[in-house]
N, C-alpha and C positions, 0 to 999 in steps of 0.2 A: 556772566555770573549773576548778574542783577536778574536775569528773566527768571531762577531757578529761587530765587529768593521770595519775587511776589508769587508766585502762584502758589494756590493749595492746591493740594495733592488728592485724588479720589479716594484715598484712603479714609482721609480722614473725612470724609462727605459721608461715607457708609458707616463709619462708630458711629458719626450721630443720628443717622439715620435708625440704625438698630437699637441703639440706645433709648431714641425716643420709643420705639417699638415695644420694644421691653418693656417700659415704665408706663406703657398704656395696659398695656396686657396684664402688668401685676396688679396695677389698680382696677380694671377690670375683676379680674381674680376676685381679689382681695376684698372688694364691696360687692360681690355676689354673694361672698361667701358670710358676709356680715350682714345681708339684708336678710339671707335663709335664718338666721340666727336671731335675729329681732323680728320675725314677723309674725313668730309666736307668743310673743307679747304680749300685745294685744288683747289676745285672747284671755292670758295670765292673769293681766292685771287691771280687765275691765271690772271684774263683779267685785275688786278688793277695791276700786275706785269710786265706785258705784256706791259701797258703802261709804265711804267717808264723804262722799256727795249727799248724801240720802236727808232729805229735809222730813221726810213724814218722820212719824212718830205718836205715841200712845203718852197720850197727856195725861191722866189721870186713870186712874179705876175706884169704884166705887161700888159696895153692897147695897141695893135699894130692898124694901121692906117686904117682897115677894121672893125676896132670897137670889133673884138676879144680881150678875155683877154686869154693872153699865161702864165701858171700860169708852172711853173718849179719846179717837183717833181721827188726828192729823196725816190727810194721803194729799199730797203733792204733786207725787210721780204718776203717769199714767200705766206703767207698767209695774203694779203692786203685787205682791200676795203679801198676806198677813195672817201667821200662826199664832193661836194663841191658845196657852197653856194654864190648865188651870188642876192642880191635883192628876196630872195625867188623862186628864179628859180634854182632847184638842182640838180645836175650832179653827177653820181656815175659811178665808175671804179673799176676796180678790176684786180685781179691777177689772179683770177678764170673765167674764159671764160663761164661758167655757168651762173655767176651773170650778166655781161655784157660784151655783145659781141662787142658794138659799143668804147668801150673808156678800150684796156688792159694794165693793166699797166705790168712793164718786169721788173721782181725781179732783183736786181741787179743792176739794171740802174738806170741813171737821163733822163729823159724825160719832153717833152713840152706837155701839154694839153690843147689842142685848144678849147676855152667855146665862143659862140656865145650869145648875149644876145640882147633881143628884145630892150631894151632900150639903151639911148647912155650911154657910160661905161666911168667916167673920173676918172682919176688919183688921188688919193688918198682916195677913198672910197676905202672898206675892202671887202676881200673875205674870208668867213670863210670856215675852212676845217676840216675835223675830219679824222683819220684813226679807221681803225674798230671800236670798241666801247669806244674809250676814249674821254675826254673832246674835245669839241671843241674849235681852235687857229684859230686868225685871223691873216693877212696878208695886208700890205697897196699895190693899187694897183698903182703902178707908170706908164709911159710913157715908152713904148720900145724905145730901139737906134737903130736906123734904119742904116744900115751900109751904 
């Protein structure tokens, strides 16, 4: 009666056998089907992260006495474009000498951007600007100091 006591049974070798089985398979399953579902992410939430990362920025604008608004931007990133809006007359720059060649902006730098504008341009109307694809900010336009 004792030999029927110690031994395990092939029974019960093969539940755990299957069992562990199972529980590979469903995790398997289970994190395929979770990784197809986050790995559009990614994609989602880089240019919404990009903005709140985004160090450039348009320091100031100013009217100088030739009716230009000299609008003072901070570019950081090396992959910029910067739109900038003035009475619906819009001006775009970049870091990529592709997108435009007339107005480059020089990563790393603060620079002056010279905007000519067919209408007279006074001191504290707004210029709005966007860098790549984020919300657009406005800007009041003040009066240069003329040295």
């Amino acid at each position: 009666m004792q030999n029927k006591l110690n031994k395990r049974g092939l029974a019960e070798v093969v539940q755990v056998l299957v069992i562990t089985a199972l529980s590979i398979l469903a995790i398997t399953t289970i994190s395929s089907y979770v990784f197809k579902l986050t790995s559009g992410f990614e994609s989602q939430l880089s240019p919404a992260v990009d903005c709140l990362t985004m160090k450039s920025a348009v320091i100031k604008a100013c009217v100088n006495k030739n009716n230009q608004i000299e609008s003072f931007v901070t570019v950081l990133e090396e992959k910029t474009t910067l739109n900038l809006n003035y009475k619906d007359n819009i001006f775009q720059c970049s870091t990529n000498a592709d997108i435009c060649s007339t107005c480059k902006l020089n990563s790393g730098s603060t620079q002056i951007i010279y905007l000519s504008s067919e209408s007279q341009v006074n001191a504290g109307e707004e210029l709005v600007y966007q860098f790549n694809s984020c919300l657009a900010q406005k800007v009041k336009i003040t009066a240069c100091e003329e040295p």
